[in-house]
C-alpha positions as CSV (number, residue, x, y, z in Angstrom):
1,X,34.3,90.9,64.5
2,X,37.7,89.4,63.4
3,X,39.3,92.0,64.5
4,X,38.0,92.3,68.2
5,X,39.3,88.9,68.0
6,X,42.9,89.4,67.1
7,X,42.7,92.8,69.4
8,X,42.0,90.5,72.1
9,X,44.6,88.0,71.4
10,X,47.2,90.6,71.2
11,X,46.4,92.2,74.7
12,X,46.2,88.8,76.3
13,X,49.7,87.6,74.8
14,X,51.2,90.9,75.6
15,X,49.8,92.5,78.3
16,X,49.0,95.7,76.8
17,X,46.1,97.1,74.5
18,X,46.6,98.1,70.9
19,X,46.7,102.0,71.7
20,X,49.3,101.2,74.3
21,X,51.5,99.3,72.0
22,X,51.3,101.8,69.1
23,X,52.5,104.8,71.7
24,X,55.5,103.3,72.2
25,X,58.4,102.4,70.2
26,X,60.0,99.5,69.2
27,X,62.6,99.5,71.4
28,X,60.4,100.3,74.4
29,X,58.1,97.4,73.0
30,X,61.2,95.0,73.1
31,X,62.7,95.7,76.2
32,X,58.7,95.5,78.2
33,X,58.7,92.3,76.7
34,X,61.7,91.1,77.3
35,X,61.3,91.9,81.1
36,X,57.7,90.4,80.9
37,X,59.0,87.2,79.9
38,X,62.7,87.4,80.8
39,X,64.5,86.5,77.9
40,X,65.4,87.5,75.2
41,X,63.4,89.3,71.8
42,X,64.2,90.5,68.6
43,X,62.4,91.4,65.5
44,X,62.6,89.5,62.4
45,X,61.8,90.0,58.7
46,X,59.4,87.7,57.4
47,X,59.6,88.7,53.4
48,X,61.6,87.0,51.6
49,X,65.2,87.6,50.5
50,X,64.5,86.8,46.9
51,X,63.0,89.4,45.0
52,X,63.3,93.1,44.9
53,X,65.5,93.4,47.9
54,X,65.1,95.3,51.7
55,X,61.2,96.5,52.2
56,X,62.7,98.9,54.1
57,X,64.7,100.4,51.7
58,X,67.9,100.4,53.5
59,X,67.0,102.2,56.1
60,X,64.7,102.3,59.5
61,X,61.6,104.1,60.1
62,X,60.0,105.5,62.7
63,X,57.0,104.6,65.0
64,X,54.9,107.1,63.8
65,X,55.6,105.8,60.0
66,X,54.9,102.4,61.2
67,X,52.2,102.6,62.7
68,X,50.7,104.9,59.7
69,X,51.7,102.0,57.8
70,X,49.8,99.2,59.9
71,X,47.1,101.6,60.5
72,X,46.8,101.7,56.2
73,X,47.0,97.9,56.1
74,X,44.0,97.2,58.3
75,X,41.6,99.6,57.0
């Protein structure tokens, strides 16, 4: 139920259902909303910079590994 919820916030503030969002990439996903609301985006981190250092490890991952990484987080 909570998650129908949120599901339905997303695709209302972005235009686009989950399954559309998670086929593209980041990039694509930046620039479509950039047009959409003409200006400009950008991802941020929102862990702290205390601690154990970049989440990421140094280094970016892909879609697929993100999205494998969300998908684990919401089951």
């Amino acid at each position: 139920m909570f998650f129908s919820k949120v599901e339905k916030n997303a695709e209302k503030v972005t235009g686009l259902t989950l399954t559309q969002i998670k086929a593209i990439s980041p990039e694509k996903f930046r620039s479509y909303l950039e047009k959409k609301n003409k200006k400009p985006f950008s991802f941020t981190s929102e862990f702290p910079v205390i601690g154990r250092g970049n989440v990421l490890r140094d280094s970016l991952i892909t879609s697929n590994a993100l999205n494998a990484e969300i998908d684990k987080i919401l089951r």
